[in-house]
N, CA and C atoms of all chains as a GROMACS GRO file, in nm:
protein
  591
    1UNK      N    1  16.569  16.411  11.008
    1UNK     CA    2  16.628  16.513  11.095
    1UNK      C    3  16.526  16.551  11.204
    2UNK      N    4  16.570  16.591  11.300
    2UNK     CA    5  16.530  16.614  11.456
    2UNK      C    6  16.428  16.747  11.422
    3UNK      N    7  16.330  16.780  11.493
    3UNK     CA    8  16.304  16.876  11.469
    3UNK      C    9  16.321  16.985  11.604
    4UNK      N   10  16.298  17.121  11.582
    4UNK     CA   11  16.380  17.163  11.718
    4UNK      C   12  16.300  17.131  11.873
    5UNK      N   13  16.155  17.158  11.877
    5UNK     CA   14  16.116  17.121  11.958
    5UNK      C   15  16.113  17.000  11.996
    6UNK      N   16  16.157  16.862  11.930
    6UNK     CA   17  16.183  16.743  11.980
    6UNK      C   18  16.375  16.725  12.034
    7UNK      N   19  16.429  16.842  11.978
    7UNK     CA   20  16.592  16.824  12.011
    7UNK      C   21  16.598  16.905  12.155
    8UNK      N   22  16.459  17.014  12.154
    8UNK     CA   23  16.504  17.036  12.277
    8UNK      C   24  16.460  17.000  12.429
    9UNK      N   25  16.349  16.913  12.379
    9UNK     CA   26  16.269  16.777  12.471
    9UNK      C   27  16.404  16.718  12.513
   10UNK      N   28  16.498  16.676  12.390
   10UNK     CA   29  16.611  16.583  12.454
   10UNK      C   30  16.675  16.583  12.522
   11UNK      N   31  16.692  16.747  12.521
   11UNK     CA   32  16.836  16.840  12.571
   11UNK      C   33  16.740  16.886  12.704
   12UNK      N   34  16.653  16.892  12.730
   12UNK     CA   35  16.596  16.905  12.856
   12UNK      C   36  16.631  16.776  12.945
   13UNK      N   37  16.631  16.649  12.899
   13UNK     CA   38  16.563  16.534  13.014
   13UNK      C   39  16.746  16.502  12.998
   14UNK      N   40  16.866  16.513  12.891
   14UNK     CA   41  16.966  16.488  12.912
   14UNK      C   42  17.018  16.598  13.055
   15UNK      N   43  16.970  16.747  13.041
   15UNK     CA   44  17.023  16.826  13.125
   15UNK      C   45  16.947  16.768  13.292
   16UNK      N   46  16.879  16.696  13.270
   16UNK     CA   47  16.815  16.665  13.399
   16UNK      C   48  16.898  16.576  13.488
   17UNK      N   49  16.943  16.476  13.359
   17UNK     CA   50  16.978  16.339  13.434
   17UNK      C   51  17.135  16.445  13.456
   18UNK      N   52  17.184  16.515  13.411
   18UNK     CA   53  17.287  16.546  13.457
   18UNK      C   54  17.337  16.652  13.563
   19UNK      N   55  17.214  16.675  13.605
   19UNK     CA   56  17.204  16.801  13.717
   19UNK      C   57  17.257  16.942  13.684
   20UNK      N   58  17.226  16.947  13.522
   20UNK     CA   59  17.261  17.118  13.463
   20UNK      C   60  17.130  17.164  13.408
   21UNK      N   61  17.146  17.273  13.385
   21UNK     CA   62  16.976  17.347  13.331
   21UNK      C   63  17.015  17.316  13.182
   22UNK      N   64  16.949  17.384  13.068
   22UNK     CA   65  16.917  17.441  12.951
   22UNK      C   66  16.942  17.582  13.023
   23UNK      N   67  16.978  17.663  12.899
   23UNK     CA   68  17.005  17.790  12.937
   23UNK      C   69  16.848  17.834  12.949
   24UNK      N   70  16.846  17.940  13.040
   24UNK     CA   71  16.683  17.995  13.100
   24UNK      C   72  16.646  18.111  12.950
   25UNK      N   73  16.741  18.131  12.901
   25UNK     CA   74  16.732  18.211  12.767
   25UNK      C   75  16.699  18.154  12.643
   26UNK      N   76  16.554  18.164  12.654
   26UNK     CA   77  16.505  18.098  12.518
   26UNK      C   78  16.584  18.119  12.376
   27UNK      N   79  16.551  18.227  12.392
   27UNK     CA   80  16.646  18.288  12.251
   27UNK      C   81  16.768  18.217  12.204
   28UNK      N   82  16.864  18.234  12.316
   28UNK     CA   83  16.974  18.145  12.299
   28UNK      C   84  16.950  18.009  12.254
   29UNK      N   85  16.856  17.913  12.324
   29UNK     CA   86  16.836  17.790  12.361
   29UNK      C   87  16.814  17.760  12.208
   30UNK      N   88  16.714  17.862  12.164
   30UNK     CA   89  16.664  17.853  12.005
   30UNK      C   90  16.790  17.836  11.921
   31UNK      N   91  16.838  17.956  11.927
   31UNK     CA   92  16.916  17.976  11.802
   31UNK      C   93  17.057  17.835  11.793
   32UNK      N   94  17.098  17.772  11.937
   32UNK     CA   95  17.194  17.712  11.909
   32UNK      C   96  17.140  17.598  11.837
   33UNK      N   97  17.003  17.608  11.881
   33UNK     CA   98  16.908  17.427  11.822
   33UNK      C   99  16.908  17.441  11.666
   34UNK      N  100  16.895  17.590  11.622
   34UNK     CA  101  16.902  17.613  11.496
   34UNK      C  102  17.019  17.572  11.469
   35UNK      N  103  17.144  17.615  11.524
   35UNK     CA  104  17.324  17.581  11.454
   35UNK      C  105  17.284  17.448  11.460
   36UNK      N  106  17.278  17.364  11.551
   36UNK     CA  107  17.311  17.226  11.548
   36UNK      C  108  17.232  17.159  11.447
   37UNK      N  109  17.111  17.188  11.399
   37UNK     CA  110  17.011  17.141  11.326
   37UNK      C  111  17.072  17.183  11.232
   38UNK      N  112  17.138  17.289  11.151
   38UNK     CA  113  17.173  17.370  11.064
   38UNK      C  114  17.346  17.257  11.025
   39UNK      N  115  17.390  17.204  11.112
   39UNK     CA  116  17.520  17.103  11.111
   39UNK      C  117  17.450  16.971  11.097
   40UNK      N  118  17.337  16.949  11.143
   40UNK     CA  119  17.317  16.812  11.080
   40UNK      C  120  17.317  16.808  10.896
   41UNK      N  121  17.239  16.887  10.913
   41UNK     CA  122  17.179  16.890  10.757
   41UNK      C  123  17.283  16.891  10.694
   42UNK      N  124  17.377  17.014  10.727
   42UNK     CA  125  17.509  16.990  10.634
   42UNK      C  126  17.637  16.952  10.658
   43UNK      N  127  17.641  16.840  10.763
   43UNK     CA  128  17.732  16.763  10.801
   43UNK      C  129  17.683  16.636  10.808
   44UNK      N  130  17.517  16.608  10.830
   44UNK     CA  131  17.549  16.487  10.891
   44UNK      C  132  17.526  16.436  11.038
   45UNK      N  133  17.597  16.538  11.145
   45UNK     CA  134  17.584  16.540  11.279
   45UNK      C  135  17.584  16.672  11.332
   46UNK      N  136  17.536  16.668  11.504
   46UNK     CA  137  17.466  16.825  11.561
   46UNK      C  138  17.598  16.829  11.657
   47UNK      N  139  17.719  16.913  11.522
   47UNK     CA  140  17.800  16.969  11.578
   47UNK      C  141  17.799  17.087  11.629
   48UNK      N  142  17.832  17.104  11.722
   48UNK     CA  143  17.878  17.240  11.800
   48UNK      C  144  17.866  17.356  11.712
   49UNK      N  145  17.771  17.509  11.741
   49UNK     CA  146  17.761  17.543  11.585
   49UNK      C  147  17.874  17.656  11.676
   50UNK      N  148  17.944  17.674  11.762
   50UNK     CA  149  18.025  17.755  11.825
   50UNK      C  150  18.178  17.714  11.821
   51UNK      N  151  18.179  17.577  11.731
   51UNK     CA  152  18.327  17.515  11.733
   51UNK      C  153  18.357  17.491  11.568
   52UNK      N  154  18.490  17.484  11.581
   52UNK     CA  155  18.541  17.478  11.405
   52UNK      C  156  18.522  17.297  11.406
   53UNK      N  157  18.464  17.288  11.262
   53UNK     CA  158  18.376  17.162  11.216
   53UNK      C  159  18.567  17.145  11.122
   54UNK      N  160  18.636  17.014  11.156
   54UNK     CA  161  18.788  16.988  11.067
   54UNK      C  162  18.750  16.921  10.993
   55UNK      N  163  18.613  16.828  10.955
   55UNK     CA  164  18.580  16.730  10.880
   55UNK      C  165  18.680  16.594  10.888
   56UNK      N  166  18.766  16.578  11.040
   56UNK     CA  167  18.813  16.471  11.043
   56UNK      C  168  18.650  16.391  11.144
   57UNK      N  169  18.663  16.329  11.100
   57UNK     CA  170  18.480  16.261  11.181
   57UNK      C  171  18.539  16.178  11.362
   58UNK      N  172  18.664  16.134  11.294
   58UNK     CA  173  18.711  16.062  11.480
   58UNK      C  174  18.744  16.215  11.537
   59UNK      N  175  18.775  16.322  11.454
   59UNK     CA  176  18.774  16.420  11.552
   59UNK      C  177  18.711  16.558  11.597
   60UNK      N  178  18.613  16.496  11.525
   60UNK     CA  179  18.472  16.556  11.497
   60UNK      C  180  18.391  16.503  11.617
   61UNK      N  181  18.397  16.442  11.613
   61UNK     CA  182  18.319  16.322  11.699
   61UNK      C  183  18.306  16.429  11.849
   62UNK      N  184  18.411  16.481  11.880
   62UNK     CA  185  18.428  16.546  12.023
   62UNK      C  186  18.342  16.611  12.046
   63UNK      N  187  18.266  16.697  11.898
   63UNK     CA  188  18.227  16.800  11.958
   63UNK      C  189  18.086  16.800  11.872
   64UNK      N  190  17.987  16.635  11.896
   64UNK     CA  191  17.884  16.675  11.880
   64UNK      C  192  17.833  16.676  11.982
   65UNK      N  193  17.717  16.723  11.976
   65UNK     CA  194  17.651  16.846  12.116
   65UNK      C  195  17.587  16.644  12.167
   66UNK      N  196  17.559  16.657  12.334
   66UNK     CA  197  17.687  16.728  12.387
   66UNK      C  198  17.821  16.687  12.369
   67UNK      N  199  17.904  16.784  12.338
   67UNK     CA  200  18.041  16.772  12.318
   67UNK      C  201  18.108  16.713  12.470
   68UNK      N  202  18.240  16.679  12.414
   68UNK     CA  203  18.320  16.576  12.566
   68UNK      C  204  18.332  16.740  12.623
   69UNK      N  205  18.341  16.861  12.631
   69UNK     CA  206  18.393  16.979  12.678
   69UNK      C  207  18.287  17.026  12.815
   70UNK      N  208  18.140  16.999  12.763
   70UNK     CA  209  18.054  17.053  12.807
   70UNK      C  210  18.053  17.064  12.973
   71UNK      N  211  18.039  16.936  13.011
   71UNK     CA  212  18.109  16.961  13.182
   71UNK      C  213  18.172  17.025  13.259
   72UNK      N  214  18.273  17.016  13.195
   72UNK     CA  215  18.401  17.060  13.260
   72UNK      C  216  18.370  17.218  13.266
   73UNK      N  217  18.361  17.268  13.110
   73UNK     CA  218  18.382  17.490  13.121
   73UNK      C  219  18.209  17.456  13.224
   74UNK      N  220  18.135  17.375  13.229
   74UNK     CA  221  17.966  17.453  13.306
   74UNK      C  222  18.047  17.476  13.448
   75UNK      N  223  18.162  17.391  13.467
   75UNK     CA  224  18.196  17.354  13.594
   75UNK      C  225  18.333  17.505  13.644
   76UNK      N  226  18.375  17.506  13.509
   76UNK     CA  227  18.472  17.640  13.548
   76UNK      C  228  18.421  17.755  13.524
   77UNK      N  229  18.330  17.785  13.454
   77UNK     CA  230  18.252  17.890  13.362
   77UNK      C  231  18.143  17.898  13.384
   78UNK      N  232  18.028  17.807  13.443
   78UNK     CA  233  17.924  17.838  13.476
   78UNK      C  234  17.766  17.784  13.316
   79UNK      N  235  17.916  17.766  13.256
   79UNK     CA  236  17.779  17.785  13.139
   79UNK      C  237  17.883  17.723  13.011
   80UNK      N  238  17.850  17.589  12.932
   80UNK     CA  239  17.953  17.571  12.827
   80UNK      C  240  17.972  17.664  12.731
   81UNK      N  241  18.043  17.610  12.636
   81UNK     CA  242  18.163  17.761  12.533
   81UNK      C  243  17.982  17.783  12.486
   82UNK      N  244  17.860  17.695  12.433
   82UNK     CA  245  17.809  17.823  12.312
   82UNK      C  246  17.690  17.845  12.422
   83UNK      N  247  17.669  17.858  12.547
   83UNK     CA  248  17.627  17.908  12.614
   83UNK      C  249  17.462  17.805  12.622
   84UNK      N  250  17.434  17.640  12.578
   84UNK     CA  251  17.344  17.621  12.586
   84UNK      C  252  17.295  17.553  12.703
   85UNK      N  253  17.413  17.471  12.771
   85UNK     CA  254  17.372  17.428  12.940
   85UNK      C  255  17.450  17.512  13.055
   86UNK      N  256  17.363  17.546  13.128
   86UNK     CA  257  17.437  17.586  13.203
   86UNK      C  258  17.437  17.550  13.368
   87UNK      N  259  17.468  17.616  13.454
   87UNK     CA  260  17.499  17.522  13.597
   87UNK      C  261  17.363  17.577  13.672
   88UNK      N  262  17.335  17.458  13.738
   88UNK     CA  263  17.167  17.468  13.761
   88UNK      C  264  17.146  17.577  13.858
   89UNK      N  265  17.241  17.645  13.926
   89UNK     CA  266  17.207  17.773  14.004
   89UNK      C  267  17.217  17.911  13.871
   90UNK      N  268  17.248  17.908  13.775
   90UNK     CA  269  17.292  17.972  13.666
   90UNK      C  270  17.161  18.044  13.602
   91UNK      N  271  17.165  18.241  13.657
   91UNK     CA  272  17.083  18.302  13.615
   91UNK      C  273  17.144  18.411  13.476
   92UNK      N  274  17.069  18.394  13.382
   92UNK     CA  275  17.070  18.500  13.286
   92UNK      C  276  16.974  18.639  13.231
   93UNK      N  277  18.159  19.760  11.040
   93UNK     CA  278  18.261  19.678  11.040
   93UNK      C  279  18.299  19.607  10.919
   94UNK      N  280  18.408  19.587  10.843
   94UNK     CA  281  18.450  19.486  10.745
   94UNK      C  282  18.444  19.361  10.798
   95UNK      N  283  18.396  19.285  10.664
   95UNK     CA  284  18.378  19.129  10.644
   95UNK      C  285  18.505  19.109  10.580
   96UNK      N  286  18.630  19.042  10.619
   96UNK     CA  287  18.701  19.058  10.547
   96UNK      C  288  18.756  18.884  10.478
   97UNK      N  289  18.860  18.850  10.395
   97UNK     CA  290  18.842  18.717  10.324
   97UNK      C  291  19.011  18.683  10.366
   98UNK      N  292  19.029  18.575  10.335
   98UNK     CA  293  19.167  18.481  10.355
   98UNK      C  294  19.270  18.601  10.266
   99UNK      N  295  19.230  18.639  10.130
   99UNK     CA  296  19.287  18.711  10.025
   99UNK      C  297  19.325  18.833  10.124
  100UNK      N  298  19.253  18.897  10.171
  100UNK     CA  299  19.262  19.045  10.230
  100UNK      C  300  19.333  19.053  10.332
  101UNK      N  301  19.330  18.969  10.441
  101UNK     CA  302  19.389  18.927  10.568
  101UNK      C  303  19.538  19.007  10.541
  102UNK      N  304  19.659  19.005  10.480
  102UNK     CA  305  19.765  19.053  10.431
  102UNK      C  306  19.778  19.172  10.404
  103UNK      N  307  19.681  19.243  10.381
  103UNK     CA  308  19.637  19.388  10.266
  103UNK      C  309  19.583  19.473  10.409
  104UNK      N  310  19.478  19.422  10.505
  104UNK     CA  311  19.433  19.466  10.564
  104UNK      C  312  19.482  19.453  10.719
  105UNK      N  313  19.528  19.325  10.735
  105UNK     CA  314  19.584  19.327  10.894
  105UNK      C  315  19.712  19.328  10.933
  106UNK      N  316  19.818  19.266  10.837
  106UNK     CA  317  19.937  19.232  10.805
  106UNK      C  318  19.997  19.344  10.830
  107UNK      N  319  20.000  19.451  10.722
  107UNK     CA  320  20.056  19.519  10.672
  107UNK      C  321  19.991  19.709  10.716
  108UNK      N  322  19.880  19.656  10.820
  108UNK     CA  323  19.855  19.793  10.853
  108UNK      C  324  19.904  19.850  10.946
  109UNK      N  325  19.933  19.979  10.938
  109UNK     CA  326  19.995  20.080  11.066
  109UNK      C  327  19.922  20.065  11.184
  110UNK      N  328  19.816  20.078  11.198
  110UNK     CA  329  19.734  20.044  11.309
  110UNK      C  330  19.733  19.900  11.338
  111UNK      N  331  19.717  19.922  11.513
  111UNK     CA  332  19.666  19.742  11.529
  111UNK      C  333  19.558  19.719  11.490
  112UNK      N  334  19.523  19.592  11.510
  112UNK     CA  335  19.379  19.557  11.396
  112UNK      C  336  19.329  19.449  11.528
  113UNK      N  337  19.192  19.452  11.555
  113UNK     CA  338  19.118  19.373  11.604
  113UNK      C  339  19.056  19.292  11.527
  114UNK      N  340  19.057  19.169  11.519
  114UNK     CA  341  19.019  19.070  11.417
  114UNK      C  342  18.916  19.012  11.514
  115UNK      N  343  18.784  18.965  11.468
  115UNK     CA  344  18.600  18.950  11.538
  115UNK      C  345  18.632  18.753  11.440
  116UNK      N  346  18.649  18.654  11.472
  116UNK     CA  347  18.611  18.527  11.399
  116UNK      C  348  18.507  18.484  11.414
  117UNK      N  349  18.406  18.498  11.340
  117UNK     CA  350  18.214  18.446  11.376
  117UNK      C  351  18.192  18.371  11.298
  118UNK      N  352  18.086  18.273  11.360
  118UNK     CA  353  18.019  18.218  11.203
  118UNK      C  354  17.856  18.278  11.199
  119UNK      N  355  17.778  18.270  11.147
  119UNK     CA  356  17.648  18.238  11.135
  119UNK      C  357  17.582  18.213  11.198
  120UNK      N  358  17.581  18.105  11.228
  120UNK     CA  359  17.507  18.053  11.362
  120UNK      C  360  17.557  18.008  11.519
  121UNK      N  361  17.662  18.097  11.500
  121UNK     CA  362  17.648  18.096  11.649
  121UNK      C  363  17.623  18.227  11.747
  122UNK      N  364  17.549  18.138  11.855
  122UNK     CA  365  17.460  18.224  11.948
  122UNK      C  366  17.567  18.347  11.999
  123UNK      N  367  17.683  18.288  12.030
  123UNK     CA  368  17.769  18.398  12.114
  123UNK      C  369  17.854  18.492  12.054
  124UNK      N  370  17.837  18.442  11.901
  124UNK     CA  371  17.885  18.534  11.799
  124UNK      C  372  17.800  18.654  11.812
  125UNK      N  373  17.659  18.673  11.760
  125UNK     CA  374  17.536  18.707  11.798
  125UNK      C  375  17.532  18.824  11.862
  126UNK      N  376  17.580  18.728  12.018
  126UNK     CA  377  17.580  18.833  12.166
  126UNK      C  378  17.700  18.925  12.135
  127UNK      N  379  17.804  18.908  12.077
  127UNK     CA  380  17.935  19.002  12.072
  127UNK      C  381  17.942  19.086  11.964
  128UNK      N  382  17.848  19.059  11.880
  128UNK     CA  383  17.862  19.155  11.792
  128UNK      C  384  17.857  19.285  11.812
  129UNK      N  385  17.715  19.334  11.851
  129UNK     CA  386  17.666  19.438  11.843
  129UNK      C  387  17.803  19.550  11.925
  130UNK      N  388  17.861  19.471  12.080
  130UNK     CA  389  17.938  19.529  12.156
  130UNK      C  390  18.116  19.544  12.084
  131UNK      N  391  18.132  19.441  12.018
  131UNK     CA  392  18.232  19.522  11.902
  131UNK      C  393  18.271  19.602  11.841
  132UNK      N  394  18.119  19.633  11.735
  132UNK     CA  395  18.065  19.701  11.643
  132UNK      C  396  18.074  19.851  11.717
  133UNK      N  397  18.022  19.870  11.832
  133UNK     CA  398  18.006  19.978  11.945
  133UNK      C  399  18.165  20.022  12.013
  134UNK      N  400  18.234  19.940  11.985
  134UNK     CA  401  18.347  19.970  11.997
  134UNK      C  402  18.472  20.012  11.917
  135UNK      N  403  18.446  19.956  11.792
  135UNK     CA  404  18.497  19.936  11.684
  135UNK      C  405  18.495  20.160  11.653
  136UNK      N  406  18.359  20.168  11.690
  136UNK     CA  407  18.329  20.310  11.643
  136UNK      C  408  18.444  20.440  11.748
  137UNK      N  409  18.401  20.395  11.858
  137UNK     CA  410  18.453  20.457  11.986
  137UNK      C  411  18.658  20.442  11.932
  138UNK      N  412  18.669  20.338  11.929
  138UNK     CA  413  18.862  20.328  11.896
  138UNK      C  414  18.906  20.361  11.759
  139UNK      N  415  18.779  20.420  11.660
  139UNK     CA  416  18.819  20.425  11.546
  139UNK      C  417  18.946  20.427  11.494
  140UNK      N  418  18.994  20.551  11.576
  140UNK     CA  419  19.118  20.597  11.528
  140UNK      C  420  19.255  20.556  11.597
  141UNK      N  421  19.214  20.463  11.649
  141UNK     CA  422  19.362  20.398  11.707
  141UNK      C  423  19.358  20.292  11.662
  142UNK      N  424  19.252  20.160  11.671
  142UNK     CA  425  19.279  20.025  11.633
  142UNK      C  426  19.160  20.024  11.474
  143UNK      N  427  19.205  19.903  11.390
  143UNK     CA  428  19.101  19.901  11.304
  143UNK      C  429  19.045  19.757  11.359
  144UNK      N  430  18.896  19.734  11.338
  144UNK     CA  431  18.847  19.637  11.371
  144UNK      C  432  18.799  19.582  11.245
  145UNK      N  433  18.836  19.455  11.232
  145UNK     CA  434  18.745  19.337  11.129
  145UNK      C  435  18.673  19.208  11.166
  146UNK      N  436  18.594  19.147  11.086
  146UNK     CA  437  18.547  19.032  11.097
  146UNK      C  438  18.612  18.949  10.970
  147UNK      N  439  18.644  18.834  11.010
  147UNK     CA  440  18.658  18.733  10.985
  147UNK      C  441  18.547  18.593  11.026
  148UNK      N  442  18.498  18.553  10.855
  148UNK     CA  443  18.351  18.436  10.885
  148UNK      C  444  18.434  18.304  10.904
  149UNK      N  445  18.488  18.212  10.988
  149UNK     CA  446  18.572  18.136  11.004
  149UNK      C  447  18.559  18.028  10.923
  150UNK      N  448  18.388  18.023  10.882
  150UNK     CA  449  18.371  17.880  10.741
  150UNK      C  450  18.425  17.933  10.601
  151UNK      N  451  18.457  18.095  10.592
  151UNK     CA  452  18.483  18.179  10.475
  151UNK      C  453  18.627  18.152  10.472
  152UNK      N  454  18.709  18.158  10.599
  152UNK     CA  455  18.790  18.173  10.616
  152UNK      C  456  18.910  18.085  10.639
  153UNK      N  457  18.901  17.947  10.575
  153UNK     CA  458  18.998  17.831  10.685
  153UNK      C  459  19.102  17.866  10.660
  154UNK      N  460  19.236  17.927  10.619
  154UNK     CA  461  19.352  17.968  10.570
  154UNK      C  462  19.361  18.026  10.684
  155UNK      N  463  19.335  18.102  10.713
  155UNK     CA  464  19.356  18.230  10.841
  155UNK      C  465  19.306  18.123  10.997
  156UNK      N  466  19.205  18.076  11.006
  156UNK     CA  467  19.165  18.008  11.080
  156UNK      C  468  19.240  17.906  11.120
  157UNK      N  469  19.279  17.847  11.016
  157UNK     CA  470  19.386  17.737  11.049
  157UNK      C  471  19.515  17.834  11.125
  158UNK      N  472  19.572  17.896  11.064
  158UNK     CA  473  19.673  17.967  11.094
  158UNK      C  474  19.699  18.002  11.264
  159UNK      N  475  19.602  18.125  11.259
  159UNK     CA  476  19.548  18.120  11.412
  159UNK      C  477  19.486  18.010  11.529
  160UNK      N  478  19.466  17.870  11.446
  160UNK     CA  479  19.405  17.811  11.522
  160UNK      C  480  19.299  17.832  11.619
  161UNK      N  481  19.234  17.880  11.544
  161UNK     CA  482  19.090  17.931  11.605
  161UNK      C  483  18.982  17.751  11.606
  162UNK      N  484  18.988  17.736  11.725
  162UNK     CA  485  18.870  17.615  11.731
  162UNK      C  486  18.762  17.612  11.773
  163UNK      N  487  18.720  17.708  11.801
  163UNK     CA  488  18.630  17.804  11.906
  163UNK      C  489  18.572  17.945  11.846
  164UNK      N  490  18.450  17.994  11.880
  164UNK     CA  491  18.417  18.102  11.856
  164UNK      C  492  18.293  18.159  11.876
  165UNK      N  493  18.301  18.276  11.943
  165UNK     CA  494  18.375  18.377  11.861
  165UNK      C  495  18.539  18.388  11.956
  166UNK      N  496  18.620  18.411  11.865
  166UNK     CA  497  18.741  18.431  11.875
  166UNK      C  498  18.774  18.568  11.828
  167UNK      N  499  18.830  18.655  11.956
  167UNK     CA  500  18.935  18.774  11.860
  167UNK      C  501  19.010  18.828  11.939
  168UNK      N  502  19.058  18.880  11.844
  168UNK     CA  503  19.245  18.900  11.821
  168UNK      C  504  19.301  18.993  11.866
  169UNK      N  505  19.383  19.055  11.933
  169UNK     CA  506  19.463  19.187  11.885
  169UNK      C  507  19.599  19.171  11.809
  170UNK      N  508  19.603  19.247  11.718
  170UNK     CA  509  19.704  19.200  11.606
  170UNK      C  510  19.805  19.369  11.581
  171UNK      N  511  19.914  19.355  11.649
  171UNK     CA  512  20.023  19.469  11.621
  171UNK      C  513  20.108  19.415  11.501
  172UNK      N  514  20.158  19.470  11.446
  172UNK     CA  515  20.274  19.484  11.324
  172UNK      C  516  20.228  19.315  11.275
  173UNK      N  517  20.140  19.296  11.244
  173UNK     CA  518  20.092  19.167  11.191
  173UNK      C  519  20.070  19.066  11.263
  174UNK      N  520  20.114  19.057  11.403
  174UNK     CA  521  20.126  18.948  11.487
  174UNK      C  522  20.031  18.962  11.616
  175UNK      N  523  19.999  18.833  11.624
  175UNK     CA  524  19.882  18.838  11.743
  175UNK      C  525  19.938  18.896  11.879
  176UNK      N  526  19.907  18.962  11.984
  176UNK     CA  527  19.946  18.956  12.063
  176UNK      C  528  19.900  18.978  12.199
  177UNK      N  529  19.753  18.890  12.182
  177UNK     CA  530  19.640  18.885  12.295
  177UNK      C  531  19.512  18.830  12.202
  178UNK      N  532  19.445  18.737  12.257
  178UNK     CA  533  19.319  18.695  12.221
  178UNK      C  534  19.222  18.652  12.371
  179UNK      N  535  19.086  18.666  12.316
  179UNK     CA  536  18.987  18.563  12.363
  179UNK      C  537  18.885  18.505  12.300
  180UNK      N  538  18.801  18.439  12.425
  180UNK     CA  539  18.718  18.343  12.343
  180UNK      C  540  18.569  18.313  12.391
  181UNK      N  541  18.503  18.328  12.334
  181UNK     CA  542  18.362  18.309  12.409
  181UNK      C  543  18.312  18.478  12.416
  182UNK      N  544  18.164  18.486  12.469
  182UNK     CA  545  18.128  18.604  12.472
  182UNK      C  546  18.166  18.669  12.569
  183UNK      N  547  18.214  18.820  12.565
  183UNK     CA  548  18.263  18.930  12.685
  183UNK      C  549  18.166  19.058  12.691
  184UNK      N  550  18.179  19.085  12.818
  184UNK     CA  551  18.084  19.245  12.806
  184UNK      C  552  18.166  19.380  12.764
  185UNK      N  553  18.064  19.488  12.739
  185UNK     CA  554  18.179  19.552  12.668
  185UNK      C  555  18.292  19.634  12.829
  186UNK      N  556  18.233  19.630  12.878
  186UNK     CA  557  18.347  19.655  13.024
  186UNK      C  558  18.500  19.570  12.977
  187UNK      N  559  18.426  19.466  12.994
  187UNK     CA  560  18.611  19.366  12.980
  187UNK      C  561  18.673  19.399  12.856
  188UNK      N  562  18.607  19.386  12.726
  188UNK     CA  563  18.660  19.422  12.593
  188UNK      C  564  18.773  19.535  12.626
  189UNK      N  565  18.695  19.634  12.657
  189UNK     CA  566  18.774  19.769  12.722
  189UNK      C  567  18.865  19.761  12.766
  190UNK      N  568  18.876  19.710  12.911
  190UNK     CA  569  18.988  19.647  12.994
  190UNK      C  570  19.066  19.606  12.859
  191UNK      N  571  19.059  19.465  12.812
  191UNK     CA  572  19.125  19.437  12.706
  191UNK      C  573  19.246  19.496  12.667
  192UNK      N  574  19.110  19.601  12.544
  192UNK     CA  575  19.228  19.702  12.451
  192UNK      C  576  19.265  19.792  12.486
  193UNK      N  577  19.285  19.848  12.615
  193UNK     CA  578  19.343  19.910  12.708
  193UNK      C  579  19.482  19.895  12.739
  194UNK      N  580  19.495  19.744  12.746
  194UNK     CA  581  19.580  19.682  12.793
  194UNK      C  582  19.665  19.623  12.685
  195UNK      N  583  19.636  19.670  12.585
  195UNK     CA  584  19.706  19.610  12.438
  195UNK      C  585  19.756  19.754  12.417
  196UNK      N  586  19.660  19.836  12.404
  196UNK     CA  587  19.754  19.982  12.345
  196UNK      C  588  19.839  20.011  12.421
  197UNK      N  589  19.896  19.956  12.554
  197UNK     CA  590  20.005  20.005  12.574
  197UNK      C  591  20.105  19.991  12.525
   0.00000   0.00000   0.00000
C-alpha cells in the first residue's frame, strides 16, 4: 500500500499534467489521502472516500480516485464532489 | 445530534410529527467533516420545528439504498416520511438556511 506522502507526490504531477491544482488546503488534501488509503486497505482500491463503495468492481471501477466524475464537477463546481482537485485559479 | 440505524429510520423519521433533517456521512470523508459542525449549529437553532439526524451510510445500506444516496454528505428534508428536498456536497450555513426556509413553508 501507497503511503500518503508518496499518493500525494502522484496526485500532484497527475494534477499537473492535467492543468488542476490539489486542493491549497492541506488538511483536506490529508484527510481525503487518509479515506482513499483507508479504501485500499479495505477494499482493495483508492475509492472515493466521499462516494458509496456498491462492491460491484465494473462499477466500482468509476470511482477510483481519480474517478471518471472528477473533470467535469472541477469544471461546473470549481472543485470535485470530495473537494481534493480543484480548478487551478481555485482559492480556499 | 442522533446517530441513528436502518432499525430506527421508521421510529424516528417516518413516523414523526416534525420534519426531520436526515445528515448521510461516513468517516472519512473530508466534506462530511466540513458540514458537520454547521448542522450540528443548526440542528440547535431549529430545534423546535425540524428534528435533525445522522445517518453513517456504511451503517446504513437499507436506507441508503432506498434514498439512493451515492454521494456524500447527503441530506434530506423529510415531511410526513417523504423526502422532499435534498443536497449534496458541502454548504455554508447561509445556504443550509436558505434551504430550510424554503422547506418549512
Amino acid at each position: 500500500m501507497a503511503k500518503p506522502e508518496e499518493l500525494k507526490t502522484e496526485y500532484e504531477k497527475y494534477a499537473l499534467e492535467k492543468d488542476i491544482s490539489l486542493n491549497p488546503n492541506e488538511k483536506i488534501v490529508n484527510a481525503i489521502i487518509g479515506g482513499l488509503l483507508n479504501n485500499e486497505d479495505k477494499y482493495g482500491e483508492k475509492y472515493c472516500p466521499c462516494r458509496k463503495v456498491t462492491g460491484d468492481k465494473e462499477e466500482d471501477k468509476k470511482i477510483i480516485c481519480p474517478c471518471i466524475y472528477h473533470l467535469d464537477e472541477i469544471n461546473s463546481m470549481g472543485h470535485c464532489h470530495c473537494n481534493l482537485f480543484v480548478k487551478k485559479t481555485a482559492i480556499f | 445530534m442522533k446517530i441513528i440505524s436502518d432499525q430506527e429510520f421508521e421510529e424516528v423519521v417516518v413516523k414523526n410529527t416534525k420534519p426531520v433533517v436526515v445528515d448521510f456521512f461516513t468517516n472519512w470523508c473530508p466534506p462530511c467533516k466540513m458540514l458537520s459542525p454547521v448542522i450540528e449549529k443548526l440542528a440547535e437553532e431549529y430545534k423546535d420545528k425540524i428534528e435533525f439526524v445522522k445517518m453513517d451510510l456504511d451503517q446504513c445500506p437499507k436506507t441508503g439504498n432506498e434514498f439512493e444516496v451515492d454521494r456524500i454528505p447527503t441530506v434530506f428534508f423529510i415531511n410526513n416520511g417523504q423526502p422532499k428536498s435534498s443536497f449534496i456536497g458541502f454548504k455554508d450555513e447561509a445556504e443550509i438556511k436558505t434551504w430550510l426556509e424554503e422547506n418549512l413553508k
